[in-house]
MIVO-681404 format. One line per field, with one value per residue (C-alpha): residue number from 1; x, y, z. Coordinates in Angstrom, 2 decimals. Layout:
resi <- c(NUM_...) $
c1 <- c(X_...) $
c2 <- c(Y_...) $
c3 <- c(Z_...) $
END
This chain:
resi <- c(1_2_3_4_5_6_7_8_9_10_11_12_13_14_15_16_17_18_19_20_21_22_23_24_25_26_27_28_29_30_31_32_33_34_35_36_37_38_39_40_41_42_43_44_45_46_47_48_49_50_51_52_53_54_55_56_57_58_59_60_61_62_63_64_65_66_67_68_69_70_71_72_73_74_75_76_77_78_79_80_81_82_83_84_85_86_87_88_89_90_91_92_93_94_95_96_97_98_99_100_101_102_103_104_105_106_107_108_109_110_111_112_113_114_115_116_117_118_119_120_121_122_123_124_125_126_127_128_129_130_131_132_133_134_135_136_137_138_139_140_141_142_143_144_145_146_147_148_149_150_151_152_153_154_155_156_157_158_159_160_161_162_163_164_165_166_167_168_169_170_171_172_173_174_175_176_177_178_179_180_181_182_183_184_185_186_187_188_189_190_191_192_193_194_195_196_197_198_199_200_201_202_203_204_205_206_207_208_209_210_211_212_213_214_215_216_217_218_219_220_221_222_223_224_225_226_227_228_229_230_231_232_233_234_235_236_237_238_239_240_241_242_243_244_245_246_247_248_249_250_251_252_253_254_255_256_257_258_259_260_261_262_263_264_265_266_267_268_269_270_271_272_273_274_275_276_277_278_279_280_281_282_283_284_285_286_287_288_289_290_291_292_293_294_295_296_297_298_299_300_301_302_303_304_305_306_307_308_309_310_311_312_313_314_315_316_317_318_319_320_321_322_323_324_325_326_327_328_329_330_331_332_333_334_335_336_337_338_339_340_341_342_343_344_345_346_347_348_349_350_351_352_353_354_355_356_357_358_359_360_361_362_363_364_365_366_367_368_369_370_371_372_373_374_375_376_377_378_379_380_381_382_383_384_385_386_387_388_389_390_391_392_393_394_395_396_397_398_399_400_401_402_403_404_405_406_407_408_409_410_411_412_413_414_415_416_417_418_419_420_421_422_423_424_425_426_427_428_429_430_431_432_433_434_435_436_437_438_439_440_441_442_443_444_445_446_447_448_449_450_451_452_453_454_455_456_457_458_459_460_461_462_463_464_465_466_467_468_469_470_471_472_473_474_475_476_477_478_479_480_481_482_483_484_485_486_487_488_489_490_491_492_493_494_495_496_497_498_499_500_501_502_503_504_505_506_507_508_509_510_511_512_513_514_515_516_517_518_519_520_521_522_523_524_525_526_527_528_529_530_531_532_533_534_535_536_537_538_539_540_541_542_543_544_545_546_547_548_549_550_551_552_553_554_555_556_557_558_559_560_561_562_563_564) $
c1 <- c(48.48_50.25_51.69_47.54_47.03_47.36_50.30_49.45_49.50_52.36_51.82_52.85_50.41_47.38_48.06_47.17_44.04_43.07_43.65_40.82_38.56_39.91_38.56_35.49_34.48_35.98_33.47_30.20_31.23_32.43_29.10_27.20_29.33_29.81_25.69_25.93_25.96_24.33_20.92_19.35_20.08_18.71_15.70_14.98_15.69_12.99_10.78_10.73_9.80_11.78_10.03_11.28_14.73_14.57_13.26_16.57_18.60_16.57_15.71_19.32_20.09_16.42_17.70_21.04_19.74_17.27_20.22_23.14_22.45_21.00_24.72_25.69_24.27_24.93_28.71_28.41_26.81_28.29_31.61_32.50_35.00_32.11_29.43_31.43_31.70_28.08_27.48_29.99_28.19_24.66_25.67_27.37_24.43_22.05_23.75_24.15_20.88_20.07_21.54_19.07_15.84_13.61_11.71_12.17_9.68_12.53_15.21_14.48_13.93_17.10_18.57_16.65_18.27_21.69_21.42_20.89_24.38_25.90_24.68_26.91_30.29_29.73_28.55_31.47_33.96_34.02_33.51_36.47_38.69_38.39_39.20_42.55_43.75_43.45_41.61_44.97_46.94_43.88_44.45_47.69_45.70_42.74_45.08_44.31_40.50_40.91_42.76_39.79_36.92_38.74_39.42_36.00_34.07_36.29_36.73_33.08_31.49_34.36_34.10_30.25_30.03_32.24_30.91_27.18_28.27_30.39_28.74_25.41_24.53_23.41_27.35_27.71_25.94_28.56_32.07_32.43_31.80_35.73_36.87_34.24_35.78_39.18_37.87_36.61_39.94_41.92_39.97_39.97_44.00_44.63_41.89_42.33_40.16_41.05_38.75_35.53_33.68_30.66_27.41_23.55_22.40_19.33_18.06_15.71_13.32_10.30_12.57_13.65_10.18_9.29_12.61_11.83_8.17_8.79_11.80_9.63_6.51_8.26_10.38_7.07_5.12_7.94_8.52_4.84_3.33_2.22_2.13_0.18_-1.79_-1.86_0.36_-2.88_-5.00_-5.65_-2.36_-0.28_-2.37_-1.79_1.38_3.16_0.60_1.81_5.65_4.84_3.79_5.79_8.86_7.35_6.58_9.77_11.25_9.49_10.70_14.17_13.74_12.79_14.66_17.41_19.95_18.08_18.61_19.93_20.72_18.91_21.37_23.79_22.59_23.23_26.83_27.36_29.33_27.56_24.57_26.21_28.39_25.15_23.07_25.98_26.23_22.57_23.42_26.72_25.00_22.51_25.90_27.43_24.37_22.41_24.36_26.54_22.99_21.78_25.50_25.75_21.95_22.60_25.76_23.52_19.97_21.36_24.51_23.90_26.62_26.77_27.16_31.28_31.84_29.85_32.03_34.77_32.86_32.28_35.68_36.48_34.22_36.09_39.63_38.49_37.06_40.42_42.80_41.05_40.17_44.11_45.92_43.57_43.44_47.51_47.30_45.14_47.23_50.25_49.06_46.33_43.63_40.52_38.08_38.98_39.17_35.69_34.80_36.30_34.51_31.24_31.90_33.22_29.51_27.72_29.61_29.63_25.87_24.88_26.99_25.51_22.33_23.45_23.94_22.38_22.60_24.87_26.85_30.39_32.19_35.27_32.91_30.73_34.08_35.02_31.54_32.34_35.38_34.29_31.78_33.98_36.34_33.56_32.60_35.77_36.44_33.86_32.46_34.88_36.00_32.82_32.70_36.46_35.56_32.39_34.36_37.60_34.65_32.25_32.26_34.35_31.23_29.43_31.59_29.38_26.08_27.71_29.88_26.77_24.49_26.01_26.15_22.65_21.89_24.56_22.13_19.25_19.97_21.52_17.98_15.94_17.73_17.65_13.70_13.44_15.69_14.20_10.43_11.53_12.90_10.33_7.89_10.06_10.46_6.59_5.99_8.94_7.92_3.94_5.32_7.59_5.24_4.52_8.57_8.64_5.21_7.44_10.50_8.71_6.85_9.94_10.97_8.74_7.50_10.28_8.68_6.19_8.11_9.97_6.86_5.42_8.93_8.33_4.80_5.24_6.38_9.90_13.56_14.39_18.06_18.82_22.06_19.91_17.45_16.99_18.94_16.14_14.11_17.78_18.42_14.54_15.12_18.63_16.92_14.35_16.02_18.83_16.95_15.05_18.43_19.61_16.40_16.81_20.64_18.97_17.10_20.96_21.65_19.99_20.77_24.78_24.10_22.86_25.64_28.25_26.54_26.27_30.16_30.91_29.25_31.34_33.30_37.23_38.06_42.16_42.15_42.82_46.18_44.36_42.25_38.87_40.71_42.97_40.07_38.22_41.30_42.27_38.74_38.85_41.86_40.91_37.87_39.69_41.92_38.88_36.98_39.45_40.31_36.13_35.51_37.78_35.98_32.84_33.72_35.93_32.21_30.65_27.46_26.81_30.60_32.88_36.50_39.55_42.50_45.47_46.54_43.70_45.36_48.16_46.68_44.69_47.54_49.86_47.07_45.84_46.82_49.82_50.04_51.91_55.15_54.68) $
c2 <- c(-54.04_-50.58_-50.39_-50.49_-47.38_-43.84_-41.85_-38.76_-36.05_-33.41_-30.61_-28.68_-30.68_-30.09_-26.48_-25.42_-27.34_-25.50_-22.59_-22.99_-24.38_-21.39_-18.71_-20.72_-20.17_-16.75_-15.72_-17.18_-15.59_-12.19_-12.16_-12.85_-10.55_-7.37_-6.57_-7.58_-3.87_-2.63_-4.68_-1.64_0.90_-1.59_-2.82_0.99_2.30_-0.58_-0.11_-2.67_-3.69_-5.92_-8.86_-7.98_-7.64_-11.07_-12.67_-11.15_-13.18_-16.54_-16.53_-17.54_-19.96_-21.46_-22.72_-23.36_-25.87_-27.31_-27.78_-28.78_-32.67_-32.52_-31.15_-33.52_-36.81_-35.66_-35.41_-39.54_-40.23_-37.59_-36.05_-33.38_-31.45_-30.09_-29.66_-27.44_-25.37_-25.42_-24.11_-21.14_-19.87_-20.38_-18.52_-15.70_-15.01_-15.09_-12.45_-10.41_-10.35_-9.67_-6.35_-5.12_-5.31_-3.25_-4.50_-6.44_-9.19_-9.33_-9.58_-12.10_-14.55_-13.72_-14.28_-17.70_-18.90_-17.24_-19.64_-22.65_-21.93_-21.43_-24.60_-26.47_-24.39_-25.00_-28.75_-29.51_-27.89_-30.24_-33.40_-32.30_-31.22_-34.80_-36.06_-34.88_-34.15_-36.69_-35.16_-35.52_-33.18_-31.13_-29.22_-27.44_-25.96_-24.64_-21.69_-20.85_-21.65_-18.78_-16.00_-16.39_-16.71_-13.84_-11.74_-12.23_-11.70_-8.53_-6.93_-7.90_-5.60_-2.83_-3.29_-2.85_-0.24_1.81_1.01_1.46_5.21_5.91_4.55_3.04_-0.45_-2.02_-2.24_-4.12_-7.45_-7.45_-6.98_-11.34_-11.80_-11.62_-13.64_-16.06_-16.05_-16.94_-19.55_-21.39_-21.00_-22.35_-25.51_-26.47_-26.41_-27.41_-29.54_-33.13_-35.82_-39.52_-41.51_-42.89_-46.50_-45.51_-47.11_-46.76_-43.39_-42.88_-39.47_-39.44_-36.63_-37.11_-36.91_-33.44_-32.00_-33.65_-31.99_-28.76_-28.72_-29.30_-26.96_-23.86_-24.59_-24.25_-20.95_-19.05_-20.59_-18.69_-15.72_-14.46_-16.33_-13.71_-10.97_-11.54_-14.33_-15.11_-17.67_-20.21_-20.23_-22.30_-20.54_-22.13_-25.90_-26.08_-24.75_-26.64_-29.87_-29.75_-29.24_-32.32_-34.75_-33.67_-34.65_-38.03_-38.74_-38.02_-40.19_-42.80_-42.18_-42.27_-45.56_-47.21_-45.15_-47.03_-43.82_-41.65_-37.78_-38.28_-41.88_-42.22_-44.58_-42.05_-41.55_-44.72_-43.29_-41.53_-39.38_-38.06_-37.43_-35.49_-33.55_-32.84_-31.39_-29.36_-28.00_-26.74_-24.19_-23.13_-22.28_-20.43_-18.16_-18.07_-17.02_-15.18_-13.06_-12.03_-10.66_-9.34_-7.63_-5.28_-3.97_-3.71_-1.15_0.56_0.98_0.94_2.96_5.12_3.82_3.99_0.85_1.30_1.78_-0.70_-2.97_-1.93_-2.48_-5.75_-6.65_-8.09_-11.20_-12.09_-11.47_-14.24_-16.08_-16.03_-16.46_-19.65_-21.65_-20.59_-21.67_-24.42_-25.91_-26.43_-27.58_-30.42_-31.59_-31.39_-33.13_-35.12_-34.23_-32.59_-32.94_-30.38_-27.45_-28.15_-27.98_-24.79_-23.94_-24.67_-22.78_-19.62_-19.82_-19.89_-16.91_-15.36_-15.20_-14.64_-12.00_-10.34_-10.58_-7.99_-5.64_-1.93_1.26_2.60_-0.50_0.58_-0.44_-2.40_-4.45_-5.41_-6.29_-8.10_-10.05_-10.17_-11.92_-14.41_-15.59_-15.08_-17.95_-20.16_-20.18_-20.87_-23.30_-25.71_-24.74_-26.63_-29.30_-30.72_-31.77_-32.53_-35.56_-36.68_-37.19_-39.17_-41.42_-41.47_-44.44_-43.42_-44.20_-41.86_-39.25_-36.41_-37.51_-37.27_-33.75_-32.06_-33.49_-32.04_-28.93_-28.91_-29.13_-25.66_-24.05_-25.09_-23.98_-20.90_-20.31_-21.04_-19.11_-16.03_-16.22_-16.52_-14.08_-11.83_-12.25_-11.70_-8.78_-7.36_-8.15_-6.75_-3.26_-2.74_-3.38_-0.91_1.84_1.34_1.58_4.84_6.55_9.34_9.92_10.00_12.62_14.91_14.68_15.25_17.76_19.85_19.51_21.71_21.41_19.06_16.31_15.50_13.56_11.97_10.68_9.62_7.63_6.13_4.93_3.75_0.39_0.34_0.21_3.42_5.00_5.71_8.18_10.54_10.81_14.23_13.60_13.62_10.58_8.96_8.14_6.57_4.50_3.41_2.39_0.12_-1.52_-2.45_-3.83_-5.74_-6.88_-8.07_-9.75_-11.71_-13.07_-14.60_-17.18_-18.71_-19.32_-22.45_-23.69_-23.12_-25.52_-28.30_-27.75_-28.21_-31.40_-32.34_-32.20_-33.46_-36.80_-37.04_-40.33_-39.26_-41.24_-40.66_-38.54_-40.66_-40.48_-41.46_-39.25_-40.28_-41.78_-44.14_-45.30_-46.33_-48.02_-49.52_-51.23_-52.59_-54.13_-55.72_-56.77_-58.78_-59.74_-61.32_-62.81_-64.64_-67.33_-67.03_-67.87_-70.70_-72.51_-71.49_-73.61_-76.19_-77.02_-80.53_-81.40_-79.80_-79.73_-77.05_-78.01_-75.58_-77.51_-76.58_-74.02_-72.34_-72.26_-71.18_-68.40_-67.12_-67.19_-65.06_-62.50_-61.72_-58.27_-58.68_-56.63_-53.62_-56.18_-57.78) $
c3 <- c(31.12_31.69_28.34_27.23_29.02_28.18_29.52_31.85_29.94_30.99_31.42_28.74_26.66_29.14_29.57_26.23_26.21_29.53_28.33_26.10_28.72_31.01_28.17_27.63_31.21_31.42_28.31_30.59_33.83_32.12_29.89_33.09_35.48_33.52_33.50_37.30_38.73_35.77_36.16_38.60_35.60_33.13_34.77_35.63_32.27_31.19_33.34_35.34_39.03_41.93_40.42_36.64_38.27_39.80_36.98_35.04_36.95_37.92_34.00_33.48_36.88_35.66_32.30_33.65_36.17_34.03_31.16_32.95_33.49_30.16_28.75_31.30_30.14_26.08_27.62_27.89_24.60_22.43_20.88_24.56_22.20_19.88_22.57_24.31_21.07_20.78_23.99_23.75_20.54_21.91_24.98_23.62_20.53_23.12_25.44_22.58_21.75_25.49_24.18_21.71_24.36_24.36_27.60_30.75_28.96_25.96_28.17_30.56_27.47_25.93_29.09_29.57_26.59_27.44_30.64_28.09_26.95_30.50_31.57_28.97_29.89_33.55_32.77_30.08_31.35_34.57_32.57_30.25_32.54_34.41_30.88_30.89_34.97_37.64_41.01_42.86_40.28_39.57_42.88_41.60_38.69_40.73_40.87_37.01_37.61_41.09_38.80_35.96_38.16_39.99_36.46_35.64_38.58_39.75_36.17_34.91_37.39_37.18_33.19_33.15_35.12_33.30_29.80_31.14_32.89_29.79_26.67_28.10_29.32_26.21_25.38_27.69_26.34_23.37_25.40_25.41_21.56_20.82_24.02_22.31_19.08_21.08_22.92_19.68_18.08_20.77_21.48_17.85_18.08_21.57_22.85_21.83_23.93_24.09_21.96_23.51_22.36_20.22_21.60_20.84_22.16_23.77_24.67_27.69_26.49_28.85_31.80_30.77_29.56_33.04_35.18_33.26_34.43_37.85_38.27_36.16_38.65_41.44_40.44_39.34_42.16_44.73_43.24_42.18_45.98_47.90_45.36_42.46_44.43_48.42_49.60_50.37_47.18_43.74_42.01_44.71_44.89_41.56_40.77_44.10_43.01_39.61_40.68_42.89_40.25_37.83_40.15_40.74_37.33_36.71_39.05_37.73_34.24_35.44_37.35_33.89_31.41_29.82_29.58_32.46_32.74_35.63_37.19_40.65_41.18_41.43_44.86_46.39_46.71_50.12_48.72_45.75_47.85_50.62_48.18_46.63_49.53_50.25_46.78_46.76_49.53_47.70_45.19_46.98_48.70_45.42_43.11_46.17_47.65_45.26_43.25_46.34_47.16_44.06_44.74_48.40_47.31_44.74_46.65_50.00_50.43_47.05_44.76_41.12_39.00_38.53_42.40_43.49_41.44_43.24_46.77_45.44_45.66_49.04_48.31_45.22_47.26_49.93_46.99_44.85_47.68_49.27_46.07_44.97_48.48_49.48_46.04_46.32_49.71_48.18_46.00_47.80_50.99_49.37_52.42_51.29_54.12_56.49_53.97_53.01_56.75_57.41_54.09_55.64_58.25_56.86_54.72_57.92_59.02_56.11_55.61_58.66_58.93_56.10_57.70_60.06_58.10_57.69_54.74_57.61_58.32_58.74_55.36_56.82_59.06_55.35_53.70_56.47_55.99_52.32_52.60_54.99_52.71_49.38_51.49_52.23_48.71_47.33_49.67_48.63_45.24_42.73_45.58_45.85_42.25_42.61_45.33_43.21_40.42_42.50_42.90_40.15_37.54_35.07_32.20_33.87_35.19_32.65_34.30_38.15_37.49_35.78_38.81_41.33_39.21_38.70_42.41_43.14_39.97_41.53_44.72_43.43_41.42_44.09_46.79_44.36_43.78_47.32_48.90_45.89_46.79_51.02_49.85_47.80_50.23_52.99_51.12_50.44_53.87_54.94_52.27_53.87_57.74_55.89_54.35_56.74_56.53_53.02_52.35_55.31_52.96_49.55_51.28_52.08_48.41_47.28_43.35_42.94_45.37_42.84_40.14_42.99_43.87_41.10_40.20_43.72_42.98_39.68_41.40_39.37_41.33_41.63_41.03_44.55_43.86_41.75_44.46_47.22_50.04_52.43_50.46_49.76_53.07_53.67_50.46_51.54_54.74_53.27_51.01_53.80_55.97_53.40_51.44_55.27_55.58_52.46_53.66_56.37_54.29_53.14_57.22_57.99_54.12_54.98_58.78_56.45_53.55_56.88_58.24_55.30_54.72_58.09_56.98_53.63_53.67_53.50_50.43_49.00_45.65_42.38_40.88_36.65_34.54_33.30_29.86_32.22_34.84_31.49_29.75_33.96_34.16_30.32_30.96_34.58_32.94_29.93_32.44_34.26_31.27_29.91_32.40_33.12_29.15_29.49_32.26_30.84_27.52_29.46_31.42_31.00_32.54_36.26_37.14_36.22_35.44_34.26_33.15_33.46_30.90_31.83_35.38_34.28_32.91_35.71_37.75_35.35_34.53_38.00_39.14_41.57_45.29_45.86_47.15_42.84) $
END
């Protein structure tokens, strides 16, 4: 039986097949990260409001949600290799035509279909790399995964804000085309996936118009509540009543689907349902904050889009240095549970922290905050699809990576509409209870007060370090306190994430890749059937009898104990 099974592969063969993987991730994150600082420049330059700027981002974590089980389940039915290709060059055409808008309205859909793409690298990626490293080995290379996500999420912002103060922001959409190009070459030459059985597929489309519906009701229904249309009215019965049924009709679908979207019975696992609560508010720290962090440095404290790359940077450190260390400490010790404790923890901490903060905040104190939080995320984020996977059937390890990846997304998207509609909410009602300040300070600009004003009322974000001094310092105010007020939605989120960890059963990490669970099971199962087959046929009337070959046979092919 252990000759049937594939060898491990060593790693000089799986390293250059992550390397591909590596650069496919390193193109979404940079093509996502480097028009991170730059968004307040771009949504200003287009004219756009808070909400426009919101919609930016959740455009992208909407379609990434929605897509990711969908990548997810095509990961079980088709060939993983060439939808991971498909993905890369559907993300990276998108985000370069994110480049040629010429409004927020242009942008955001580019940007919706941009997330289509993302959804597939974060999706595949996982399913892939399960493919070829076992969860007990895949702790050692966690370290590669920490130095991209930290390349990318330190040098995007850095990168974009220096191409949009030197050469303009649209440059900025077209910086990932030839890490693309890279990415494509390499996985043609390095990546090559054990063979899978071919069976019927069957594509569960109602289930994601129905997923879709639900999701996009929801996200509209939270961001535009309370702004276009009061919180209690027909918009909100019908949007939250439509997101509703569309969720229980979808459900339903799933229940009777023959290959669902995503199996519901995925959830009679302890472990898989925990992992995913926990990933929702993850997400929500991950996606949230880290949004909210770059426009907190530009609208609250004045900087331009390259420095507050740099003041970005503590979060990525504690990100980097926890997924790095704790990832190795995982594999060498094979314990798991209490680093995602301490995880949950440091997210609590980390976000409530944040909440604290004010335009005048000391800086150390915010870094501090930062890197509490970076920690907490890295902590968690990967190892909570690591332990779903050490315990996933092996026939339907796509469908259980990409669910709990659509759970971080979706908490990520929703956390982001909400903490942007608190905040926008916040701010008008800051600017309203301000507005004697700011007439006193446009007053005592003279003839230069007036387009100040105007830019002010015109309802889009305004570039705080070009303003007066005097009107700086009330905008830097308001849009603190209403940034703050926004971090404080992710607190109660990061209390369930760490219940919901405490709770996690403390399985051992597996020792076989995807290929050799599949190729373990086969083999157990012919070892089974056999013997079985032979009773079956040595059967005569209501009494079953085995003779003795048959025995024999049993004996010799069941699976011995670890003494042999």
């Amino acid at each position: 039986m252990t000759a049937s099974l594939p060898e491990t592969a060593a790693p000089r063969r799986v390293l250059p097949a992550l390397v591909g993987l590596l650069l496919g991730m390193f193109v979404s994150m940079l093509a996502s990260t480097v028009v991170s600082t730059s968004l307040p420049v771009i949504v200003h330059d287009l004219s756009g409001d808070q909400n426009a700027y919101t919609w930016v981002i959740t455009a992208t974590l909407l379609t990434t949600a929605i897509s990711t089980p969908i990548w997810g389940k095509l990961a079980d039915l088709f060939n993983r290799k060439l939808l991971i290709q498909i993905a890369i060059v559907l993300f990276v055409l998108a985000t370069a035509a994110a480049g040629f808008s010429q409004n927020t309205d242009t942008l955001i859909a580019f940007r919706a279909v941009q997330g289509l793409g993302a959804g597939g690298l974060a999706a595949l990626s996982q399913v892939i790399m399960a493919d070829i490293i076992s969860p007990r080995e895949r702790g050692r290379y966690m370290g590669l995964f920490g130095a991209v996500m930290a390349v990318a999420t330190v040098g995007g912002p850095l990168l974009g804000g220096v191409i949009t103060d030197a050469f303009g922001w649209r440059f900025n959409f077209f910086v990932a085309l030839p890490f693309a190009v890279a990415a494509l070459f390499i996985q043609q030459r390095t990546l090559h996936l054990p063979p899978r059985a071919k069976r019927t597929v069957k594509i569960d489309y109602l289930g994601i118009v129905l997923l879709s519906t639900a999701v996009s009701l929801l996200l509209i229904w939270v961001t535009n509540a309370g702004r276009s249309f009061d919180w209690a009215s027909t918009e909100t019965l019908l949007m939250v009543g439509g997101a509703v049924l569309a969720t229980i009709l979808f459900i339903v679908v799933e229940l009777r689907s023959a290959e669902p979207l995503v199996p519901l019975t995925l959830f009679r696992d302890a472990t898989f349902t925990l992992a995913t609560i926990a990933s929702i508010a993850t997400g929500l720290a991950m996606f949230g904050t880290s949004v909210f962090l770059s426009q907190y440095m530009q609208m609250a404290r004045g900087a331009t889009p390259t420095q507050a790359g740099v003041m970005t940077i503590p979060m990525i450190a504690g990100l980097l240095l926890a997924s790095v260390i704790v990832g190795a400490l995982i594999t060498r010790f094979g314990r798991w549970k209490p680093f995602l404790i301490v995880g949950g923890v440091l997210l609590i901490a980390g976000t409530f922290l944040l909440s604290t903060i004010h335009y005048d905040t000391n800086f150390a104190l915010v870094s501090v905050y930062m890197f509490l939080l970076g920690a907490g995320v890295g902590m968690t984020m990967q190892n909570l699809v690591l332990i779903v996977q050490n315990t996933a059937d092996p026939t339907r390890m796509g469908a259980a990576s990409s669910g709990v990846t659509f759970f971080r997304s979706l908490g990520g998207t929703i956390g982001v509409s909400v903490m942007g509609a608190v905040l926008a909410s916040t701010a008008t009602g800051l600017f309203a209870d301000r507005a004697a300040d700011l007439q006193s300070a446009l007053a005592g600009l003279g003839a230069a007060g007036a387009p100040v004003a105007q830019a002010l009322q015109s309802g889009t974000i305004p570039q705080v370090s070009s303003l007066p001094e005097t009107v700086r310092v009330i905008v830097e105010d308001v849009y603190a306190q209403s940034i703050a007020h926004a971090f404080l939605i992710a607190v109660p989120v990061a209390v369930v994430s760490l219940i919901a960890i405490m709770f996690l059963p403390n399985r051992p990490l597996n020792r076989m890749t995807t290929a050799e669970r599949v190729a373990a099971s086969e083999a157990d199962l012919a070892t089974v059937s056999v013997p079985a087959g032979m009773a079956t046929l040595s059967t005569t009337g209501t009494v079953t009898t085995v003779d003795a070959t048959s025995r024999r046979r049993a004996r010799a092919d069941a699976p011995m104990g670890e003494d042999g």
